[in-house]
C-alpha positions as CSV (number, residue, x, y, z in Angstrom):
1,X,36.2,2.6,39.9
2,X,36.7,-0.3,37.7
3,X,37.8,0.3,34.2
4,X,38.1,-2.0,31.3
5,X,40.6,-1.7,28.4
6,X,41.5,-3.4,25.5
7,X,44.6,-2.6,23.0
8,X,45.3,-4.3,19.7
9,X,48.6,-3.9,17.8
10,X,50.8,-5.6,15.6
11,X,54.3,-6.4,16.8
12,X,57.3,-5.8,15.4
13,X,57.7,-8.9,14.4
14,X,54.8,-8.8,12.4
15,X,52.0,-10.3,14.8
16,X,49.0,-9.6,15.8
17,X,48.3,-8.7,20.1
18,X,45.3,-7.8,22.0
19,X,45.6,-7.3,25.6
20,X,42.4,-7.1,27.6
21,X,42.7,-5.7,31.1
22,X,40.9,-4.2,34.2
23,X,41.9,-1.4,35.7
24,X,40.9,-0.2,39.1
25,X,42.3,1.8,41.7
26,X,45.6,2.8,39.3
27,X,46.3,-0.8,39.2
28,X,46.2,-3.9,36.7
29,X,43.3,-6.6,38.4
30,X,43.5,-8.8,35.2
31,X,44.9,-9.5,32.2
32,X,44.4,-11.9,29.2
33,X,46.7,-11.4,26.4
34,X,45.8,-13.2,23.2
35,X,47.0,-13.0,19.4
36,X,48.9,-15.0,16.7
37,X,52.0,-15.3,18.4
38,X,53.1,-18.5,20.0
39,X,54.8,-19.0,23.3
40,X,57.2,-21.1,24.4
41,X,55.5,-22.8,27.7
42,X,52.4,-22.3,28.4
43,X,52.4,-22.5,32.4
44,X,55.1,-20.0,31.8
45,X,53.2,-17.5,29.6
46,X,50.1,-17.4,32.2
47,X,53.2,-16.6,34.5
48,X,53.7,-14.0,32.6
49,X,50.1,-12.6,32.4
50,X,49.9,-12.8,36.6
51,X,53.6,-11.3,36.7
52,X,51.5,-7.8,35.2
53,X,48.4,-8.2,37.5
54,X,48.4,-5.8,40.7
55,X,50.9,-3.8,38.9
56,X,51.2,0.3,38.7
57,X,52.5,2.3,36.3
58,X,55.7,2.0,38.3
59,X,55.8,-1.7,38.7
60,X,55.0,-2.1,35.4
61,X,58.0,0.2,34.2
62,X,60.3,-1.5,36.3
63,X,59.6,-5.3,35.3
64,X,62.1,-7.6,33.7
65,X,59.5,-10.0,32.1
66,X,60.6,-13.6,30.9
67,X,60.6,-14.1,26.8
68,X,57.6,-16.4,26.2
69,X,56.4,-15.4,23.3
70,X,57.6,-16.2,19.8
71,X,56.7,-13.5,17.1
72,X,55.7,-10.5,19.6
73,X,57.9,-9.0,22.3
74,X,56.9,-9.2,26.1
75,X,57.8,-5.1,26.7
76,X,55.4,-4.5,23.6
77,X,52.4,-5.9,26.2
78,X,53.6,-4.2,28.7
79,X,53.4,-0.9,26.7
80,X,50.4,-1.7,25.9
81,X,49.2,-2.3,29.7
82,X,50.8,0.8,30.6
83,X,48.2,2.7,28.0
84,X,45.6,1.6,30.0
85,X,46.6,2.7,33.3
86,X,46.3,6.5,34.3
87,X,50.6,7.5,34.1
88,X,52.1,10.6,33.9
89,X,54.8,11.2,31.5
């Protein structure tokens, strides 16, 4: 079953972050993270969006994603990728 999510928050540093994803079979299809933030490349930030895709809660946890974003933090989209997902713990 397919299962579409979307999570707004404001970072840390002050920004605001949505990340829109589907879910489907416990694992991230797509992604599109938007918000006031800036990045610092974009061919490297939609690197950084297909880095999540066909991710578990697992695979998500165990990333080490690249900084590409100015005024958010990459492990806050992550987090926020991970609410959408069916973990435990």
């Amino acid at each position: 079953m397919e299962v579409n999510c979307s999570k707004t928050f404001r970072s840390v540093k002050g920004k605001t972050v949505t990340v829109e994803a589907v879910i489907e079979g416990g694992k991230v299809r797509e992604v599109k993270v938007t918000g006031d933030f800036f990045v610092t490349d974009d061919r490297a930030f939609e690197e950084f969006e297909a880095l999540l895709k066909d991710k578990d809660c697992e695979g998500l946890k165990s990333l080490s994603p690249p900084k590409v974003m100015v005024g958010a933090f990459e492990e806050e989209v992550i987090r926020a990728v991970l609410q959408c997902l069916p973990c435990s713990g």
